[in-house]
N, C-alpha and C positions, 0 to 999 in steps of 0.2 A: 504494500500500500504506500511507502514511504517513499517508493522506486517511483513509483507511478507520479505519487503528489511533484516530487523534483520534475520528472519529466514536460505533467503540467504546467509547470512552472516555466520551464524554460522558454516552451511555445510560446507562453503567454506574454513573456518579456519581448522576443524576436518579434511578434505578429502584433501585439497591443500597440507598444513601446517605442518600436526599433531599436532595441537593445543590442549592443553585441555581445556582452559576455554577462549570465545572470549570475547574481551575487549565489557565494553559498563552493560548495564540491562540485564539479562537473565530471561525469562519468562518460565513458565512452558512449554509451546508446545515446546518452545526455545531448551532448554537443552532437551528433548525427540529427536527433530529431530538431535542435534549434538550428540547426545547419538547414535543414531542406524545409522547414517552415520558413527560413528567412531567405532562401532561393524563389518560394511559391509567391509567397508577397512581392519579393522584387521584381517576376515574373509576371506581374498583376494576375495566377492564377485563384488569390484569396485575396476578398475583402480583410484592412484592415480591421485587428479585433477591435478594437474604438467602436466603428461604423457599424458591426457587429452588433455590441451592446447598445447602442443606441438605437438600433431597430428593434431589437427584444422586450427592453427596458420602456417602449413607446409602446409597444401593442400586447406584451403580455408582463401582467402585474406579477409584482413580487421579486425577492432578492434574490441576485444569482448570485448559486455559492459553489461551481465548479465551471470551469468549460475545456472542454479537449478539443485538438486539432485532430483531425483522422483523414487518413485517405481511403476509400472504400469504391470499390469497379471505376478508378479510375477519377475519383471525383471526390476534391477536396469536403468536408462534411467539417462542420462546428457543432459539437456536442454540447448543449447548455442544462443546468441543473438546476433548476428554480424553486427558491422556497415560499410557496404562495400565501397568503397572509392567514390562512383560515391553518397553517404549517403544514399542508397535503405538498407534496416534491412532483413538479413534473420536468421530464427531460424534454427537451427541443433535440431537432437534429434541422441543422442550416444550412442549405448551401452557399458554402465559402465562398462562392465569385459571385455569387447578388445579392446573399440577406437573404434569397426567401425562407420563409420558415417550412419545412419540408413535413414535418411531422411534431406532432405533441405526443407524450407518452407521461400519464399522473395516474389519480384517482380521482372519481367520483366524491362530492359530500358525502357518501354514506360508506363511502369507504373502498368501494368496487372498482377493480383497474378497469383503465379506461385509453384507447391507443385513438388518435387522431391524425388519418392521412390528409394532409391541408395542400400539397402539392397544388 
């Protein structure tokens, strides 16, 4: 989990930021994955992360409290983890080169998972 949180991290300095080197140990996978998050940005193939949150943070309520870069068939994806005020967690999944918001995945008020293809 601790592997992962740095990882997060890193992206999020390169892609948010424009950071080049994030504070903290840098591991080898470490600097690989801030390496080619900060190739995909300079490559305009991701929105920056800013632009990102600022789209999320505008049409769906509540505090993000993780986001990962992923490449998945080809196609940059922003994983977002939301904690909505009522505290039910929904994940977002974004595509990286527009903002759209591709999917919702939460629960229900009564507690029942609930997956939203918004494509």
């Amino acid at each position: 989990m601790f592997q992962c949180a740095k990882r997060v991290l890193a992206i999020l300095l390169v892609v948010g930021f424009g950071a080049s080197v994030p504070t903290g140990p840098v591991m080898a996978s470490d600097a690989q994955d801030h390496e080619q998050a900060r190739r995909a940005l300079e490559a305009g193939e991701v929105m920056p992360l800013r632009a990102i949150i600022d789209v999320v943070e505008r049409d769906h309520p509540g505090q993000i409290v993780e986001i990962e870069l992923e490449r998945d068939d080809g196609r940059w994806l922003y994983e977002i983890k939301l904690l909505r005020a009522d505290g039910s967690l929904a994940k977002l999944k974004v595509d990286g080169r527009d903002g759209r918001v591709l999917s919702i995945r939460g629960r229900d008020d009564d507690g029942r998972k609930r997956s939203e293809q918004v494509r």
